[in-house]
Gaussian input, Z-matrix of N, CA and C with variables (Angstrom, degrees):
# hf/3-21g

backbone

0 1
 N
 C     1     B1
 C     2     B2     1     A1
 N     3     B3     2     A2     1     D1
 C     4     B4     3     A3     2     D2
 C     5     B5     4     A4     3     D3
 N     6     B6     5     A5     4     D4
 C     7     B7     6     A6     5     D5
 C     8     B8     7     A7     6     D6
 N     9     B9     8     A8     7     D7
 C    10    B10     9     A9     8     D8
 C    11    B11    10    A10     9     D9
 N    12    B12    11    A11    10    D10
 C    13    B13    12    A12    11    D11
 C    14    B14    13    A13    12    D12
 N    15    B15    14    A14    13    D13
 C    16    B16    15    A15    14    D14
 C    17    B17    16    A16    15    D15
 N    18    B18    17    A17    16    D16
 C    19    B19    18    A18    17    D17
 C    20    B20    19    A19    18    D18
 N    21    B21    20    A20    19    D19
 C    22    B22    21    A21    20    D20
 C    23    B23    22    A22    21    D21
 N    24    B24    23    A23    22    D22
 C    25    B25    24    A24    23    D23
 C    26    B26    25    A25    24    D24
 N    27    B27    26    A26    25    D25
 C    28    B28    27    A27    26    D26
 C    29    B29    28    A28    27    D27
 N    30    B30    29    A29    28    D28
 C    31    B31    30    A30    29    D29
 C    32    B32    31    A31    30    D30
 N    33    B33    32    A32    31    D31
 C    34    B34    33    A33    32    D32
 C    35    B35    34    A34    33    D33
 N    36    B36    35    A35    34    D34
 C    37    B37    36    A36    35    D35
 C    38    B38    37    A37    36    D36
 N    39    B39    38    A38    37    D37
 C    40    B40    39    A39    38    D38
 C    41    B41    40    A40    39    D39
 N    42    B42    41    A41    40    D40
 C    43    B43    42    A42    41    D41
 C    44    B44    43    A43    42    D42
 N    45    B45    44    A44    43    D43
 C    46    B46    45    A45    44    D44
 C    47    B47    46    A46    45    D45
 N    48    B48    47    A47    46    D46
 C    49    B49    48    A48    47    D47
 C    50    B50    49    A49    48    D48
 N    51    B51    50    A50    49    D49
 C    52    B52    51    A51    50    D50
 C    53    B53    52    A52    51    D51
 N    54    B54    53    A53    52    D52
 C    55    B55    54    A54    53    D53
 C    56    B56    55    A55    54    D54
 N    57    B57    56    A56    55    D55
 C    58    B58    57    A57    56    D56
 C    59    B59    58    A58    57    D57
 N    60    B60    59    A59    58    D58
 C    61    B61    60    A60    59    D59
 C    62    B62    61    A61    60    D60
 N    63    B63    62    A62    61    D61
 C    64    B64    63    A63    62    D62
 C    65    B65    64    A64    63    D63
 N    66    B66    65    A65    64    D64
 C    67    B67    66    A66    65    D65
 C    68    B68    67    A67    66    D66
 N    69    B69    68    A68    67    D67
 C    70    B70    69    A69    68    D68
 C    71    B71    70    A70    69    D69
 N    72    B72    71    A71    70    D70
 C    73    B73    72    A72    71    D71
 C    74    B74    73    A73    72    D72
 N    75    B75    74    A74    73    D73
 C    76    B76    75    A75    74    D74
 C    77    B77    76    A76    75    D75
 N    78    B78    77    A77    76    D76
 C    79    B79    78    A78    77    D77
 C    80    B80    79    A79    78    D78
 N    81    B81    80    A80    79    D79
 C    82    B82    81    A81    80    D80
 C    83    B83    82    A82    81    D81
 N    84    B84    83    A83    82    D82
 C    85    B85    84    A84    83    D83
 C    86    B86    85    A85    84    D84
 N    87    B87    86    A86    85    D85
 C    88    B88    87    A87    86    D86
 C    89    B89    88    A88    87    D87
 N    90    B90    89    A89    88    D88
 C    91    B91    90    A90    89    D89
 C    92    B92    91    A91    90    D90
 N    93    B93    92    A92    91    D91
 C    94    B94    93    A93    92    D92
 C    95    B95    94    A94    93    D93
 N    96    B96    95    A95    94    D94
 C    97    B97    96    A96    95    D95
 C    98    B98    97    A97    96    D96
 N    99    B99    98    A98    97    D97
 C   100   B100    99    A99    98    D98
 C   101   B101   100   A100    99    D99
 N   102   B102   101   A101   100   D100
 C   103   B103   102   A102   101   D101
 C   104   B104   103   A103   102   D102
 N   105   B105   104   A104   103   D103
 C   106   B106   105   A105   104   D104
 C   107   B107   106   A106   105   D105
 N   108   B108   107   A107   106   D106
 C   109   B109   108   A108   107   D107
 C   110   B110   109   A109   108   D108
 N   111   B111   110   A110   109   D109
 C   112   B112   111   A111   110   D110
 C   113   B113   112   A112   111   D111
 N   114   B114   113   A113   112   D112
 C   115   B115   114   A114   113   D113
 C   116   B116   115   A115   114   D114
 N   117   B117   116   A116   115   D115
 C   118   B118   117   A117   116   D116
 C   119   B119   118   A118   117   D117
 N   120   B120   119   A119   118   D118
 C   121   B121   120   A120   119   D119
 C   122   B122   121   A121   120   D120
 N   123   B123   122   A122   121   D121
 C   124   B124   123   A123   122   D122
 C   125   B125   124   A124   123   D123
 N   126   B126   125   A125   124   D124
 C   127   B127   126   A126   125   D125
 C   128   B128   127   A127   126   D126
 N   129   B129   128   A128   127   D127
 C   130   B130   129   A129   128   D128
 C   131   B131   130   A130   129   D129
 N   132   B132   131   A131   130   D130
 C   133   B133   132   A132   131   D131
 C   134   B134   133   A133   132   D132
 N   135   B135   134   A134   133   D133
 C   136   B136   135   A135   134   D134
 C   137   B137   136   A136   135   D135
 N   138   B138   137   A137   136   D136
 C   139   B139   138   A138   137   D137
 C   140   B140   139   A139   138   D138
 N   141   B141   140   A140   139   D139
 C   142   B142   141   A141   140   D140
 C   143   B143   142   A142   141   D141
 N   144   B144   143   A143   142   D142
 C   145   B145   144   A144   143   D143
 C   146   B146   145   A145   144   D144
 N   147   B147   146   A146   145   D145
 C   148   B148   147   A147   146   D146
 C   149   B149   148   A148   147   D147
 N   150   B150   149   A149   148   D148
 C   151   B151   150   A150   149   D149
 C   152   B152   151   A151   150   D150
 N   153   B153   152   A152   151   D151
 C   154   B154   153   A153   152   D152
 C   155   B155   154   A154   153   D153
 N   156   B156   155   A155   154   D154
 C   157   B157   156   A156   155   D155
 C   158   B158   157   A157   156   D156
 N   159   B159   158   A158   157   D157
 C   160   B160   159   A159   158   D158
 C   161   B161   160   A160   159   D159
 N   162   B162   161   A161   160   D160
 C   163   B163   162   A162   161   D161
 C   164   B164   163   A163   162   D162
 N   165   B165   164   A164   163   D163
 C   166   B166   165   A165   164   D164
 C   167   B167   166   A166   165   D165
 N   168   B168   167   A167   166   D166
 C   169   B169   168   A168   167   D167
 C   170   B170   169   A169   168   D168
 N   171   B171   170   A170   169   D169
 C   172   B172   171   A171   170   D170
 C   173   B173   172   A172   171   D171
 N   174   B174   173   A173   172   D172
 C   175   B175   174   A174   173   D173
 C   176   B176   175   A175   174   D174
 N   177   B177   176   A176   175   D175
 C   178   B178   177   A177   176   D176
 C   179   B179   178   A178   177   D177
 N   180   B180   179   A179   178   D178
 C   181   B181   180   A180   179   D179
 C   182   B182   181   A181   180   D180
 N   183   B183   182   A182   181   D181
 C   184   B184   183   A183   182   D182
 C   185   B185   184   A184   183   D183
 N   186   B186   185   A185   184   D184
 C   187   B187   186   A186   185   D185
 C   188   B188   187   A187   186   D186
 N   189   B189   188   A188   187   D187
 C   190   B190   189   A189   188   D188
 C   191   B191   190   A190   189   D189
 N   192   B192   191   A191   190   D190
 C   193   B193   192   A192   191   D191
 C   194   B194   193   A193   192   D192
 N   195   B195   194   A194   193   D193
 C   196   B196   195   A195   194   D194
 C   197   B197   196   A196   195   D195
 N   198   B198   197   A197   196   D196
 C   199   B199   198   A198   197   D197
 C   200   B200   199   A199   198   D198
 N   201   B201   200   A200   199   D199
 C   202   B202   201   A201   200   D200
 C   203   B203   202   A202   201   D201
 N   204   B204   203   A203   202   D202
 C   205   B205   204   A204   203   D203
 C   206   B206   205   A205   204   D204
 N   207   B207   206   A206   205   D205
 C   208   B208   207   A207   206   D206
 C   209   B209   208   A208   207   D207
 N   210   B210   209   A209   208   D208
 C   211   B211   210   A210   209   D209
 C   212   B212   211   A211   210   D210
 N   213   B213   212   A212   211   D211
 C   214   B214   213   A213   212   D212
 C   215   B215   214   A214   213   D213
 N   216   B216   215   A215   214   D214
 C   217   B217   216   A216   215   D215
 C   218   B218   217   A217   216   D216
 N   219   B219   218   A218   217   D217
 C   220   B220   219   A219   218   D218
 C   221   B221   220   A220   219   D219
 N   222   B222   221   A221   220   D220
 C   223   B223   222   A222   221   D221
 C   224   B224   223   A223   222   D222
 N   225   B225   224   A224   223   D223
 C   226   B226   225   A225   224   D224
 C   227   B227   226   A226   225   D225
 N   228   B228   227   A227   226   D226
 C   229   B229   228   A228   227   D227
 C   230   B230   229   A229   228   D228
 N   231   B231   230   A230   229   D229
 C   232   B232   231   A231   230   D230
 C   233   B233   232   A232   231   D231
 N   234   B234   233   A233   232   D232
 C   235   B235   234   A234   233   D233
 C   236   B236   235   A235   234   D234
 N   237   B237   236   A236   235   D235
 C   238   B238   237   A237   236   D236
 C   239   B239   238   A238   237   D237
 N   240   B240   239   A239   238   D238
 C   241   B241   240   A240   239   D239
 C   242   B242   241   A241   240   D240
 N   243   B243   242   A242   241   D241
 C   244   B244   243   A243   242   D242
 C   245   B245   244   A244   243   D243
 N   246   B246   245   A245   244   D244
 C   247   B247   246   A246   245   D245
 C   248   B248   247   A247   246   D246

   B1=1.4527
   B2=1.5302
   B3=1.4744
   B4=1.2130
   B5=1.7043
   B6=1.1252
   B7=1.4007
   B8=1.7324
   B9=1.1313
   B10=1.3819
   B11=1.4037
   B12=1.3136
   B13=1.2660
   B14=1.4964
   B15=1.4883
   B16=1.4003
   B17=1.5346
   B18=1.5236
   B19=1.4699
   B20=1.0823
   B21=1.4639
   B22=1.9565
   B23=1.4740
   B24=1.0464
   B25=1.3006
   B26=1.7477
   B27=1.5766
   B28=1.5624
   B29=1.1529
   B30=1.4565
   B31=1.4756
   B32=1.4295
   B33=1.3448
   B34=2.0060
   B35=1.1123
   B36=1.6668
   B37=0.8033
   B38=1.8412
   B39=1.2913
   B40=2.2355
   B41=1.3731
   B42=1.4235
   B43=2.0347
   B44=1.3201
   B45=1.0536
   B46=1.5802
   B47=1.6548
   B48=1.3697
   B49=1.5229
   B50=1.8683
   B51=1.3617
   B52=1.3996
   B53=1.3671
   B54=1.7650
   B55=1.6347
   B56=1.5157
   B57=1.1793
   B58=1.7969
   B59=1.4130
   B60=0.9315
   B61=1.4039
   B62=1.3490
   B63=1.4613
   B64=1.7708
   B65=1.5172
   B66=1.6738
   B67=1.6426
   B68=1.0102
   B69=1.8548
   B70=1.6842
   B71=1.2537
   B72=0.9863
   B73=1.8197
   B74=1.8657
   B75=0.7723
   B76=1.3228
   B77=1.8344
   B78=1.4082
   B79=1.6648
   B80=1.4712
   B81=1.1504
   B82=1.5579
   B83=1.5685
   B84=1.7333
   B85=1.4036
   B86=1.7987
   B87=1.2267
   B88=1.6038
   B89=2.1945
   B90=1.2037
   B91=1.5516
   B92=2.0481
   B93=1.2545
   B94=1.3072
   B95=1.0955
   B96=1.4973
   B97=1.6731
   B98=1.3325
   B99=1.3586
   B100=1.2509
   B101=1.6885
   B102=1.7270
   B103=1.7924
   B104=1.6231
   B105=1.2536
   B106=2.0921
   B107=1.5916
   B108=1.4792
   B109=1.5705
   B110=1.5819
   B111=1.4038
   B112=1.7354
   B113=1.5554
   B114=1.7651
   B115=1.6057
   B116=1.6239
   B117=1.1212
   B118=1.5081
   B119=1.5546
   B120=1.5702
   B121=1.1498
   B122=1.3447
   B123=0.9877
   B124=1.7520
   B125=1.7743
   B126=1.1915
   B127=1.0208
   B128=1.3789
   B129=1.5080
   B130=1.7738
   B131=1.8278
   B132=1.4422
   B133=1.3076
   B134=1.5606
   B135=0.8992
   B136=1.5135
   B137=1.6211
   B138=1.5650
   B139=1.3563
   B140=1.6643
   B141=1.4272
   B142=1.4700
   B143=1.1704
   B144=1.8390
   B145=1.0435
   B146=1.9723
   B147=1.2055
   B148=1.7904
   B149=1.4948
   B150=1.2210
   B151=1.4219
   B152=1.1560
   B153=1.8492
   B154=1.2248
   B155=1.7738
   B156=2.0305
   B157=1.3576
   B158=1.6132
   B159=1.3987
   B160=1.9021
   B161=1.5752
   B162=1.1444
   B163=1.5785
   B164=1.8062
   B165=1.1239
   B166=1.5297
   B167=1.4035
   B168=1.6496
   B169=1.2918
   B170=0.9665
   B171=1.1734
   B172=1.6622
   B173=1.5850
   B174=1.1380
   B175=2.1143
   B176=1.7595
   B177=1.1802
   B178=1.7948
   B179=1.6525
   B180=0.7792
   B181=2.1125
   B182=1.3200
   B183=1.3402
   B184=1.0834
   B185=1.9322
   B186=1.5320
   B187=1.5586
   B188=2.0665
   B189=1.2907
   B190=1.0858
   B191=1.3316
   B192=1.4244
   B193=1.6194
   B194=1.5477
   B195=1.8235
   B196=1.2577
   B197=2.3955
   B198=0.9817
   B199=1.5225
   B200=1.6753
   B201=1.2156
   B202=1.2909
   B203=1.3821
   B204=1.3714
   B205=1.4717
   B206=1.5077
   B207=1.1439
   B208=1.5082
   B209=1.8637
   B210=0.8338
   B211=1.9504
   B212=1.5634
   B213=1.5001
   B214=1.7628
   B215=1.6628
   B216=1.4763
   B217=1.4053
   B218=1.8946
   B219=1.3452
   B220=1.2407
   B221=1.5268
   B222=1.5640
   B223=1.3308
   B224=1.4670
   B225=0.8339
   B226=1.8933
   B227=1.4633
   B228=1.4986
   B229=1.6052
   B230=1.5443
   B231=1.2234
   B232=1.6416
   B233=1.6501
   B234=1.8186
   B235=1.4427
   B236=1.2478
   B237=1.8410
   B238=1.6607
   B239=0.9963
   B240=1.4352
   B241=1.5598
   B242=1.8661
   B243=1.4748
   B244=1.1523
   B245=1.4535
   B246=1.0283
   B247=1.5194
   B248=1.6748
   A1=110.04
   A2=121.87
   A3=98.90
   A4=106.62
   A5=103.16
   A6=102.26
   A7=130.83
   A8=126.40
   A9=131.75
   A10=120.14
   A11=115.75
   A12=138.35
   A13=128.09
   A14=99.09
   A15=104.11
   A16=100.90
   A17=125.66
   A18=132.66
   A19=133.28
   A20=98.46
   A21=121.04
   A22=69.97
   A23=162.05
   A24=148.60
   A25=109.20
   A26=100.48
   A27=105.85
   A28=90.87
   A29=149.20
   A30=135.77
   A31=109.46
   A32=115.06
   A33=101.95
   A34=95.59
   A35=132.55
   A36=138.54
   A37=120.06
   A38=80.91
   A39=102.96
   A40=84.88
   A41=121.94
   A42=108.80
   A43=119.69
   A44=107.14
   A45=113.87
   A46=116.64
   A47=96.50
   A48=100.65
   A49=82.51
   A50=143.59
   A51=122.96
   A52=117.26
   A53=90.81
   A54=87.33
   A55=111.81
   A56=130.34
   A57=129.68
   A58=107.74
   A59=132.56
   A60=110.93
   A61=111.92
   A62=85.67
   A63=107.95
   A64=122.01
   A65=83.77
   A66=103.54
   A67=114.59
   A68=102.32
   A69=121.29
   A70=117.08
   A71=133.69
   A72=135.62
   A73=99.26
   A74=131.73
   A75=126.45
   A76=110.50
   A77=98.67
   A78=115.48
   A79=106.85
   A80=92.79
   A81=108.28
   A82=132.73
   A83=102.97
   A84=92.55
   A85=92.78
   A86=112.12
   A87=118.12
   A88=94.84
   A89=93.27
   A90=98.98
   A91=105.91
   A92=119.87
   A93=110.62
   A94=136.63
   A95=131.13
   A96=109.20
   A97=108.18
   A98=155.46
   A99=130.82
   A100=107.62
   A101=111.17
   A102=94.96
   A103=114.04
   A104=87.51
   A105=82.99
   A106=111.01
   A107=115.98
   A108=110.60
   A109=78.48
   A110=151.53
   A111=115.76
   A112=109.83
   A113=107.93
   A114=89.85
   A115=102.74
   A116=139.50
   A117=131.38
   A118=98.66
   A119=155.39
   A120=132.28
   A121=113.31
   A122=125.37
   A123=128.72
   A124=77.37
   A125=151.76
   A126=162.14
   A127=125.34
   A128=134.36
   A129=143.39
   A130=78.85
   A131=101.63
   A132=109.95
   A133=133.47
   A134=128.96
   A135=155.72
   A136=102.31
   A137=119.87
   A138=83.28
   A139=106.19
   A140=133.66
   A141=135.65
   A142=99.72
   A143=122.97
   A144=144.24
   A145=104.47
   A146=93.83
   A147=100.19
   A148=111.81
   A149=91.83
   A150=106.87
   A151=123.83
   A152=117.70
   A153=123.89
   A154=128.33
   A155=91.40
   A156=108.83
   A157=120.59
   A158=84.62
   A159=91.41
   A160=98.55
   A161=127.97
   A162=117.49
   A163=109.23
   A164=110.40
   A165=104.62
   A166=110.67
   A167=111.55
   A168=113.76
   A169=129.68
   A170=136.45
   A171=146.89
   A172=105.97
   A173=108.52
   A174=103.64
   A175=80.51
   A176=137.84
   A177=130.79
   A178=99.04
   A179=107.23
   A180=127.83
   A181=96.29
   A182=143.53
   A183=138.26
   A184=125.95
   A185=110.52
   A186=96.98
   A187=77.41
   A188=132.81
   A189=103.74
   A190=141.25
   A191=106.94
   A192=130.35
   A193=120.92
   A194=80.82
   A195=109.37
   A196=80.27
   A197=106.26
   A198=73.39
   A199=124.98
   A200=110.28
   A201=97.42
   A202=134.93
   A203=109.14
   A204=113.43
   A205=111.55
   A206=115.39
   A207=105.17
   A208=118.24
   A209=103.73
   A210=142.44
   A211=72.87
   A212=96.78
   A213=99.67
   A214=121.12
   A215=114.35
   A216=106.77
   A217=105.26
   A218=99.45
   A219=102.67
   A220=122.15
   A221=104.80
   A222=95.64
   A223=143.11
   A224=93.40
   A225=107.72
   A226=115.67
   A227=81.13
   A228=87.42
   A229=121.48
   A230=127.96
   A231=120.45
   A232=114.77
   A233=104.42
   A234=91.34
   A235=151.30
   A236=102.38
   A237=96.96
   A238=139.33
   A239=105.09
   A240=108.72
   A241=134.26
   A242=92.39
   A243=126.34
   A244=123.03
   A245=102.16
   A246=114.62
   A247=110.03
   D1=146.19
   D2=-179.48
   D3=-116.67
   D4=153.40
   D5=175.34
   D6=-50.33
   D7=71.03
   D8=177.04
   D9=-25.53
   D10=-61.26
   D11=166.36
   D12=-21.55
   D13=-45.36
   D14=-158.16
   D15=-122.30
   D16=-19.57
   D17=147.66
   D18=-53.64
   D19=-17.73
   D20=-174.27
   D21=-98.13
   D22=-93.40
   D23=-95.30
   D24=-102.24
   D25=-13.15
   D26=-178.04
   D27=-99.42
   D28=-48.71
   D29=165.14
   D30=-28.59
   D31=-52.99
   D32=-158.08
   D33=-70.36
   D34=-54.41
   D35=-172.39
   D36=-21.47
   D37=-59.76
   D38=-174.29
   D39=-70.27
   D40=-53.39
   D41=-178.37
   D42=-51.66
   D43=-62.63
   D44=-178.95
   D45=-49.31
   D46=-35.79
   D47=-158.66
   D48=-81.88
   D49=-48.89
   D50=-178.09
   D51=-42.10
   D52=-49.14
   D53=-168.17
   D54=-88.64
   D55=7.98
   D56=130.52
   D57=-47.99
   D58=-14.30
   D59=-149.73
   D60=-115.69
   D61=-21.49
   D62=-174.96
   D63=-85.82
   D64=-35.91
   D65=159.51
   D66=-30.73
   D67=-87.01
   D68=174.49
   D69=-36.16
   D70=-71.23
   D71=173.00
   D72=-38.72
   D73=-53.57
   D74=-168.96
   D75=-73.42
   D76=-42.15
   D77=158.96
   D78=-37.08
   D79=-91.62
   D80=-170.32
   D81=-75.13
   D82=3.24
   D83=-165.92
   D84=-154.38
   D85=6.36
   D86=162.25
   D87=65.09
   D88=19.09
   D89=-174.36
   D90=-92.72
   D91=142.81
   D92=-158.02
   D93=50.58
   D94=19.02
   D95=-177.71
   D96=-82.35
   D97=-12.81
   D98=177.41
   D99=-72.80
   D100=-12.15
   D101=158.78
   D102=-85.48
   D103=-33.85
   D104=-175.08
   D105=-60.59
   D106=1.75
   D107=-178.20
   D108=-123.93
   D109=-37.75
   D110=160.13
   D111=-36.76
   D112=-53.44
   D113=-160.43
   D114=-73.75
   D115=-44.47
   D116=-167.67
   D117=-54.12
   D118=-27.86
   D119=171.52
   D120=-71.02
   D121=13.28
   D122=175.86
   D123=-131.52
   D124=-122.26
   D125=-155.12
   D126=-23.99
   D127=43.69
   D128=-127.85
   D129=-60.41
   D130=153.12
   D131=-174.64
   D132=75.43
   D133=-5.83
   D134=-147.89
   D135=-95.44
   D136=77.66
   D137=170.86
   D138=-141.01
   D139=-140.23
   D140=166.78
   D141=-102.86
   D142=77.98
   D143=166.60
   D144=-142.87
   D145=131.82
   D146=150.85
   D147=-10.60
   D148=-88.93
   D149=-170.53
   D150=-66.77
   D151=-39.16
   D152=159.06
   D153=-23.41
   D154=-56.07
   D155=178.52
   D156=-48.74
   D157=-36.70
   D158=-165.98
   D159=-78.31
   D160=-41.29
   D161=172.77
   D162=-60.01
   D163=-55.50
   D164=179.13
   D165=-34.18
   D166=-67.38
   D167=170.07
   D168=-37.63
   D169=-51.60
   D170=-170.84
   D171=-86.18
   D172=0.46
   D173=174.89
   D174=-110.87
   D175=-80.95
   D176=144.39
   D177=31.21
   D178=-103.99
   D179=-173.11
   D180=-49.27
   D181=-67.58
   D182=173.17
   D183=-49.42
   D184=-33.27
   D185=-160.85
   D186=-102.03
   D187=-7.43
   D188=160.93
   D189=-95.80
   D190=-4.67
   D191=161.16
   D192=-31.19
   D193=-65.00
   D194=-144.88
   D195=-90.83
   D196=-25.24
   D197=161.40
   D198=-106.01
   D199=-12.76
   D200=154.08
   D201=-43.85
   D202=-49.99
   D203=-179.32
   D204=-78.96
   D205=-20.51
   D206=171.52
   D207=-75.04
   D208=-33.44
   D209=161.58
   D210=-28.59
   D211=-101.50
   D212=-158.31
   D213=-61.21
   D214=-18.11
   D215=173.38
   D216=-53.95
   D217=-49.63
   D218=-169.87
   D219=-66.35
   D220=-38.18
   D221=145.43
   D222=-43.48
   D223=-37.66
   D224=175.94
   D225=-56.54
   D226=-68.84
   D227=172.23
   D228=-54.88
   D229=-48.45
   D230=162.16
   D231=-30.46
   D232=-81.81
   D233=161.87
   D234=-15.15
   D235=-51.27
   D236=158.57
   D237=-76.02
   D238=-13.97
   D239=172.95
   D240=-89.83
   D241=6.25
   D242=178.32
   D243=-107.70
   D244=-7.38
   D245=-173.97
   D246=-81.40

């Protein structure tokens, strides 16, 4: 079985942390914004702002969590039904 939990949590992690990152660069350095305005139309709030960044991020950690772990539930379940 694999740990869901903590695969969901190393995914957001690497997500969140790009799109922190992209934020900042776009924040501070006008670098990427025609992606930081792809991701803010999926990401409400999302933009090359401070604050922007920290919402991007925090919908980021959350919408990849939550599909990671669904990722492997569903995996699982295939597996068992294949077995």
């Amino acid at each position: 079985m694999i740990d869901k939990k903590r695969w969901a949590l190393a995914g957001s992690l690497l997500w969140g942390g790009a799109v922190l990152l992209l934020g900042l660069l776009a924040t501070g350095l006008g670098y990427g914004l025609k992606m930081v305005e792809v991701l803010g139309s999926v990401y409400l709030g999302y933009s090359a702002t401070w604050f922007g960044t920290f919402i991007g991020t925090v919908w980021a950690l959350v919408d990849m969590f939550v599909g990671i772990y669904i990722l492997i539930w569903l995996y699982e379940k295939i597996v068992k039904w294949t077995a």
